[in-house]
C-alpha positions as CSV (number, residue, x, y, z in Angstrom):
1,X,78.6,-12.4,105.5
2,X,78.4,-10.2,108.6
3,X,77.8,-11.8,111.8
4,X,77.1,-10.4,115.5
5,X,76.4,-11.6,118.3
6,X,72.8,-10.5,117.8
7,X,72.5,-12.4,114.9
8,X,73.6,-15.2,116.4
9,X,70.8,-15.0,118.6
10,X,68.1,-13.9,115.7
11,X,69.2,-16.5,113.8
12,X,68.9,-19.5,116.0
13,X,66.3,-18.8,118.1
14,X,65.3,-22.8,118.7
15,X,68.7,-23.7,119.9
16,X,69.1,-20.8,121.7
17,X,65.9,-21.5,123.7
18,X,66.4,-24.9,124.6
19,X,70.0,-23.4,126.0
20,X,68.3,-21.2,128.3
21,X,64.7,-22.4,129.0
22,X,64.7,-26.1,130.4
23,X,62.9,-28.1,133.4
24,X,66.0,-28.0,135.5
25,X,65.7,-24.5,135.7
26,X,61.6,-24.4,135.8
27,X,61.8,-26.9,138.7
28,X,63.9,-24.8,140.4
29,X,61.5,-22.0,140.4
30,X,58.0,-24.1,141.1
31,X,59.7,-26.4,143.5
32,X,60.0,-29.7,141.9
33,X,63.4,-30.3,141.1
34,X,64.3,-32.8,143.4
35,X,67.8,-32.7,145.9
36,X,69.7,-35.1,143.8
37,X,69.1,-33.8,140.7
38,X,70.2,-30.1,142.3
39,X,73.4,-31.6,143.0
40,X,74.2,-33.3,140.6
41,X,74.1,-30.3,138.6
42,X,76.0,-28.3,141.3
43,X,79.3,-30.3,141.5
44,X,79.6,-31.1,138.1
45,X,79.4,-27.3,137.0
46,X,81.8,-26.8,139.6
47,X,84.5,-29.3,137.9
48,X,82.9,-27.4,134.3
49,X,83.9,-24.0,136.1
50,X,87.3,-25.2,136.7
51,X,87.8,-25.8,133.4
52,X,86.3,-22.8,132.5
53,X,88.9,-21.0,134.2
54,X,91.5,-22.0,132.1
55,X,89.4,-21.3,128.9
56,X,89.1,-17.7,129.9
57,X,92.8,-17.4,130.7
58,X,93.3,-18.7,127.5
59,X,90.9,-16.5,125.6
60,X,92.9,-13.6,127.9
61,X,96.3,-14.4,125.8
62,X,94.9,-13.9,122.8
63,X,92.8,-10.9,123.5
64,X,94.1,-7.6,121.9
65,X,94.8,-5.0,125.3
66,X,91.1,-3.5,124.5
67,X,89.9,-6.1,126.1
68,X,91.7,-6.9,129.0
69,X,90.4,-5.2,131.7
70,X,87.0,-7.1,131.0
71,X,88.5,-10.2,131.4
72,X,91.0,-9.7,133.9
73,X,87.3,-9.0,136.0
74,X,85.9,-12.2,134.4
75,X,89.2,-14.2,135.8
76,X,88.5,-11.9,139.7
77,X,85.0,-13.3,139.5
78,X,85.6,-16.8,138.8
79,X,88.5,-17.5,141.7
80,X,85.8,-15.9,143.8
81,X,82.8,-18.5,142.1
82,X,85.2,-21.3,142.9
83,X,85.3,-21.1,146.3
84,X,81.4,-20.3,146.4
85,X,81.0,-23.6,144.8
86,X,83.1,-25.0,147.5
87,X,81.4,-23.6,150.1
88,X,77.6,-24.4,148.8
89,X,79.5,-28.4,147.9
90,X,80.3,-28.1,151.5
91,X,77.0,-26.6,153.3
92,X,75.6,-29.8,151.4
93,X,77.8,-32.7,152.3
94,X,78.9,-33.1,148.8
95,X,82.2,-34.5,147.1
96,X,84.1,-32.5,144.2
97,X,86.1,-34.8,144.0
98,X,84.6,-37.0,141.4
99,X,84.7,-38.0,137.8
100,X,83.2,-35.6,135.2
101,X,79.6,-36.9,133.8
102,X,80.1,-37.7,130.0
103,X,78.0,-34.1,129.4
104,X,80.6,-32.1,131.7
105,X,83.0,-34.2,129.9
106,X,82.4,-32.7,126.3
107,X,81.9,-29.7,127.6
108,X,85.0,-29.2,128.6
109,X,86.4,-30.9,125.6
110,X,85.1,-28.3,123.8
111,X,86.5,-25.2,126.0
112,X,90.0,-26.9,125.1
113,X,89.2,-27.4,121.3
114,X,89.0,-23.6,121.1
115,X,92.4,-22.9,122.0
116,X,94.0,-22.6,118.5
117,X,91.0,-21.3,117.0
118,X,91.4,-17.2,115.7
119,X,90.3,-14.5,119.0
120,X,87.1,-13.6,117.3
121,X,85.5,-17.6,117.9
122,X,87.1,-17.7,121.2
123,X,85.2,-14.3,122.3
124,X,82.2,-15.2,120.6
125,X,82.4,-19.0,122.6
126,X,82.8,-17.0,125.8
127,X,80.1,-14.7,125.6
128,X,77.6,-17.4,124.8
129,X,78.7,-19.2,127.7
130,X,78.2,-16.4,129.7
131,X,74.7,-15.7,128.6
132,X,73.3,-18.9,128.4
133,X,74.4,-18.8,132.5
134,X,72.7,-15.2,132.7
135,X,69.5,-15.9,131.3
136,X,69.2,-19.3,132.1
137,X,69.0,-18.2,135.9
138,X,66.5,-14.6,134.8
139,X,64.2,-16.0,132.4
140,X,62.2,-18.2,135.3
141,X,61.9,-14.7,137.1
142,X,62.7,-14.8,141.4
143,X,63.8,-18.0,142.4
144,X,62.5,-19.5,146.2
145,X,65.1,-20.7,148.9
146,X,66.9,-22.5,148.4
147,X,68.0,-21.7,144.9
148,X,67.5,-17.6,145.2
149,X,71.2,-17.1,145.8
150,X,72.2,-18.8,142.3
151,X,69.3,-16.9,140.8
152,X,70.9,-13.8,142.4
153,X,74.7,-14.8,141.2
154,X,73.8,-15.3,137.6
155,X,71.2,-13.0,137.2
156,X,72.3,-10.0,138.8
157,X,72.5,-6.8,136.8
158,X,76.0,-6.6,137.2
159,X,76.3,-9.8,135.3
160,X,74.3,-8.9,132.7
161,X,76.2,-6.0,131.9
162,X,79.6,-8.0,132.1
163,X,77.5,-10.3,129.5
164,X,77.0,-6.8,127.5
165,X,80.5,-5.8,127.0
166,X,81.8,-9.4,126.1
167,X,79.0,-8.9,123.2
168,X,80.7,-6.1,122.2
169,X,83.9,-7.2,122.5
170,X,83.1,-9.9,120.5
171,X,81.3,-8.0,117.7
172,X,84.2,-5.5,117.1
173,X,86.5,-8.7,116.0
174,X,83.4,-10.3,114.8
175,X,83.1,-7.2,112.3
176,X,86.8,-7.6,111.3
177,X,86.8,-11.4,110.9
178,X,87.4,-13.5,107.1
179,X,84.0,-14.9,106.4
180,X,85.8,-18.7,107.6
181,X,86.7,-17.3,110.9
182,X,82.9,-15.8,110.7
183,X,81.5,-19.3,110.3
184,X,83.6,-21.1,112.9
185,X,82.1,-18.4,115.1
186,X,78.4,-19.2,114.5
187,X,79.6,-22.7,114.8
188,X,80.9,-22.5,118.1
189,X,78.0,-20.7,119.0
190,X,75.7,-23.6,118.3
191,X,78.0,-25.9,119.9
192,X,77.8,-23.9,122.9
193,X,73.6,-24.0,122.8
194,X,73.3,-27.6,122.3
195,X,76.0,-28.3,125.6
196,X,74.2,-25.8,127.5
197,X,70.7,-27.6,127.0
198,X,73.0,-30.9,127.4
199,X,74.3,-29.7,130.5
200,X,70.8,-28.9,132.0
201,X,69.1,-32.3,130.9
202,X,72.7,-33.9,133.1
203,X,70.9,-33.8,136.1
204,X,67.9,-35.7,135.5
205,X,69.6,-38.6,133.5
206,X,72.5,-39.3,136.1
207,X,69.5,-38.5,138.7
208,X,68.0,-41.8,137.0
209,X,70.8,-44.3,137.1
């Protein structure tokens, strides 16, 4: 079997959808996503970041020295995201310094499970990450105050090509990989769909309670 990032996404189309296309997002753009719901989502993808982090810095000491200069960048860009997040937790009057939803919970669970597994899953679990957070925040198009400025973080061109080269980064090991290390790949890359949609749907349920 050969599998690329590509195919990932040709392959799984459904999943990959409800990852990236969701009412969260839609409501941002028309309007209707209501305060709370906003930030609930905001503080827990700050404690998701955190642990995000730590995934990547993980990922970086297993990485062969091709790739460390692209996530070296990736680790810049996330201390500076970190204290965004604290800032925009701040401009809204809002406490990090709470539990992690069940959702953020998993999530992060998961980032940890990957830390044994062979390079090529652990690239191909970052750059689906990564995506699903870059075309999550294009797909709805220009986003209205308040929300432009996480449209513009995410969305940006400069992220997207960031997104590019940890494509293929991972489809360079990909191509190299044992057809088990292959499947634990496309595994993690569904796992990484359905917490992304997960994650999304987070803000309307604890919105509820």
């Amino acid at each position: 079997m050969t599998v690329s990032c590509n195919a990932l996404l040709t392959n799984h189309q459904d999943a990959w959808h409800r990852a990236t296309v969701h009412p969260f997002l839609t409501g941002c753009k028309d309007g209707t996503i209501q305060p709370d719901q906003f930030n609930t989502w905001l503080v827990q993808d700050y404690l998701f970041v955190k642990d995000f982090t730590r995934m990547v810095g993980r990922v970086l000491g297993a990485a062969p020295d091709s790739h460390l200069d692209a996530l070296l960048s990736g680790l810049v860009a996330l201390q500076d995201e970190l204290l965004w997040f604290q800032d925009k937790a701040a401009e809204r009057a809002l406490n990090l310094d709470i539990p992690r939803q069940s959702t953020c919970q998993q999530y992060c669970d998961f980032m940890a499970s990957l830390a044994p597994e062979p390079y090529p899953v652990q690239a191909t679990a970052l750059w689906a990450i990564e995506l699903a957070y870059n075309q999550g925040w294009q797909l709805p198009g220009p986003m209205p105050a308040p929300y432009t400025e996480f449209a513009d973080r995410w969305g940006k061109p400069g992220f997207t090509d960031y997104v590019n080269v940890l494509a293929a980064q991972a489809d360079v090991v990909l191509a190299e990989a044992s057809d088990h290390t292959q499947v634990l790949a496309e595994t993690a890359f569904l796992k990484v769909a359905n917490l992304e949609a997960a994650f999304w749907q987070m803000a309307f349920a604890a919105a509820e309670r």
